[in-house]
DRENZADREN-535109 format. One record per residue (C-alpha): residue number from 1; residue in three letters; chain; x, y, z. Coordinates in steps of 0.5 Angstrom, whole numbers, plus 2048, in hexadecimal, padded with zeros to 3 digits. Example, Ala and Ser with C-alpha at 12.3 -4.5 7.8 and 13.67 -1.06 7.14 Angstrom:
BEGIN
- num,residu,chaine,px,py,pz
- 1,ALA,A,819,7F7,810 .
- 2,SER,A,81B,7FE,80E .
//
This chain:
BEGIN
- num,residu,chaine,px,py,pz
- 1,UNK,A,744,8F5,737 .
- 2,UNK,A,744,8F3,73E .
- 3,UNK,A,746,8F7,743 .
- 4,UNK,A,74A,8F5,748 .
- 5,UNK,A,74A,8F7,74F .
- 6,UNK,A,74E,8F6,755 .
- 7,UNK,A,74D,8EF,759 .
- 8,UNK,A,74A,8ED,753 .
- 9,UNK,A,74B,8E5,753 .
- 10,UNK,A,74E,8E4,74C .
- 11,UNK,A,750,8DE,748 .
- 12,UNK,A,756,8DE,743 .
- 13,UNK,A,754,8DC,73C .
- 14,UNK,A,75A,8DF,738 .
- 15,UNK,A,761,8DF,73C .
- 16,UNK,A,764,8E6,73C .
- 17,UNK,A,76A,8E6,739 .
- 18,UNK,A,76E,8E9,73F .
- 19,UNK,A,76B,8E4,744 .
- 20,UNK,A,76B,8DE,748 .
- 21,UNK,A,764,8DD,749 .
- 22,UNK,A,762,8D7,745 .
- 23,UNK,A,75B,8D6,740 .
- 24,UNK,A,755,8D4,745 .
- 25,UNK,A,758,8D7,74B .
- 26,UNK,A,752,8DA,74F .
- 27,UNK,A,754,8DF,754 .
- 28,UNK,A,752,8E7,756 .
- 29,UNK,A,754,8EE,752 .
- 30,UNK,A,75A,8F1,757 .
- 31,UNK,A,75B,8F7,754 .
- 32,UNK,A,757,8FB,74E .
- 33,UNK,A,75B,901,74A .
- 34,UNK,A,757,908,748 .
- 35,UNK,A,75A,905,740 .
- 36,UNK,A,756,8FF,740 .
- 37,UNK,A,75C,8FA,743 .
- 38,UNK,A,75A,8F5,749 .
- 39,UNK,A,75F,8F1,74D .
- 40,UNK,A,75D,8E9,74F .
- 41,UNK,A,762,8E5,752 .
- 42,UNK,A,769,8E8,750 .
- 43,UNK,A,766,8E9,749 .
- 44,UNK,A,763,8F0,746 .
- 45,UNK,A,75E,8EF,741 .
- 46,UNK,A,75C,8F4,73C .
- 47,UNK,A,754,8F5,73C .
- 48,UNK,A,753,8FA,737 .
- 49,UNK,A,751,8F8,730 .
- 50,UNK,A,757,8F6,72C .
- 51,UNK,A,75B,8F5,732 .
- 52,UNK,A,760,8EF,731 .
- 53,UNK,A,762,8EE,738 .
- 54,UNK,A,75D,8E8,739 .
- 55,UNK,A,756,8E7,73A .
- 56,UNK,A,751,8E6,741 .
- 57,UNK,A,74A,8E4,741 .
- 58,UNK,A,746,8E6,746 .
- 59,UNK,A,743,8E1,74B .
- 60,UNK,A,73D,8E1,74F .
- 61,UNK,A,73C,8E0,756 .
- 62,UNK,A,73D,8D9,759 .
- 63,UNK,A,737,8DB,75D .
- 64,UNK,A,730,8DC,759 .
- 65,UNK,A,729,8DC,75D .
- 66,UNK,A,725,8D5,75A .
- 67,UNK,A,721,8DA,759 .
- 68,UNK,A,723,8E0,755 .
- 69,UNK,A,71E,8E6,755 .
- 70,UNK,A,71C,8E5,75C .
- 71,UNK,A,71E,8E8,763 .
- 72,UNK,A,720,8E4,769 .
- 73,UNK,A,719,8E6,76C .
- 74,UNK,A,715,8E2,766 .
- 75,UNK,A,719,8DC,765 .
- 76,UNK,A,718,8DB,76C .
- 77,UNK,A,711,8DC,76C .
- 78,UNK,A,710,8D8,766 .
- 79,UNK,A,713,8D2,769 .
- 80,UNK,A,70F,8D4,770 .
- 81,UNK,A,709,8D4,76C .
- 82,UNK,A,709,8CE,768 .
- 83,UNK,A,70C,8CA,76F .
- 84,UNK,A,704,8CD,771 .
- 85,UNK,A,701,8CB,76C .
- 86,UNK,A,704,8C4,76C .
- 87,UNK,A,701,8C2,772 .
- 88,UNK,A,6F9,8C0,770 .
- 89,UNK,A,6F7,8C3,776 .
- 90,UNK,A,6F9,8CA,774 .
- 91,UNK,A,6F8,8CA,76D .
- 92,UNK,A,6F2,8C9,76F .
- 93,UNK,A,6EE,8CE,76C .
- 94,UNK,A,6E7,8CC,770 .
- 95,UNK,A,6E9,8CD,776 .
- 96,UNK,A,6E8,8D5,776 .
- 97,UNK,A,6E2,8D8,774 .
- 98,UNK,A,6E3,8DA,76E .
- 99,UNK,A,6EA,8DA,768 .
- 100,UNK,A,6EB,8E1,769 .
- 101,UNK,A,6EC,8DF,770 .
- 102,UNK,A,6F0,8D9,76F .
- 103,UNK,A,6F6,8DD,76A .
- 104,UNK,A,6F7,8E3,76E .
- 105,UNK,A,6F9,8DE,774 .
- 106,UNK,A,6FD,8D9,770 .
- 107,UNK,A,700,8DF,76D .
- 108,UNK,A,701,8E3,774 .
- 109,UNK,A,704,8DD,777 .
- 110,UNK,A,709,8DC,771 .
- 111,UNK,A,70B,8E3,771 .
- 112,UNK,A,70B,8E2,77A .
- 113,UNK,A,70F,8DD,77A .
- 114,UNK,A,715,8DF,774 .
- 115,UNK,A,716,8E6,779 .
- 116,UNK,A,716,8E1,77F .
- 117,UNK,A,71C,8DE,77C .
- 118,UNK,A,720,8E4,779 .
- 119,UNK,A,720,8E7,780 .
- 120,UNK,A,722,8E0,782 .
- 121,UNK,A,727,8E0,77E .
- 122,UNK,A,72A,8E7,77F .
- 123,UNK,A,72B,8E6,787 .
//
């Protein structure tokens, strides 16, 4: 059983008996009750288990991160590291006196830039 939430976006997938809203309408909980009824639209819907007032389902966020699991700080220095690495005069590992060296500043410079471009952005 989902348990749905105030603002939860919600799409319609059996109308309730009292309501208007039509099947596959997407739109936001505006009022959630203590006995398990929630309001979309100008429909009440039973979300308890044998509720016969129609059924919502969950919908998720529009706006998912490409890469689900990481911060913003490293998406962006993982974007920022594989630009450095792009270029073949960086990612050139013989330009520094030994590997060890090399991946500390690829990897310092990556996570250098990401927090230059996080404050950026919070200006």
């Amino acid at each position: 059983m989902e348990d749905f939430k105030l603002n939860d976006e919600v799409r319609v997938i059996e109308k309730a008996i009292d309501g208007n809203v039509p099947v596959g309408t997407v739109d936001v909980i505006t009022y959630v009750s203590n006995n398990g009824m929630v309001k979309v639209g100008d429909s009440f819907f039973n979300c308890f288990l044998g509720g016969n007032g129609g059924k919502l389902e969950l919908v998720k966020p529009k706006h998912q991160h490409q890469h689900e699991g990481l911060t913003k700080r490293e998406a962006f220095a993982m974007a920022a590291m594989q630009g450095i690495l792009s270029n073949s005069n960086m990612g050139d590992s013989d330009l520094w006196e030994t590997p060890q060296e090399w991946v500390k500043q690829m990897t310092e410079t990556g996570v250098e830039m990401a927090d230059a471009l996080l404050k950026q952005l919070a200006k």
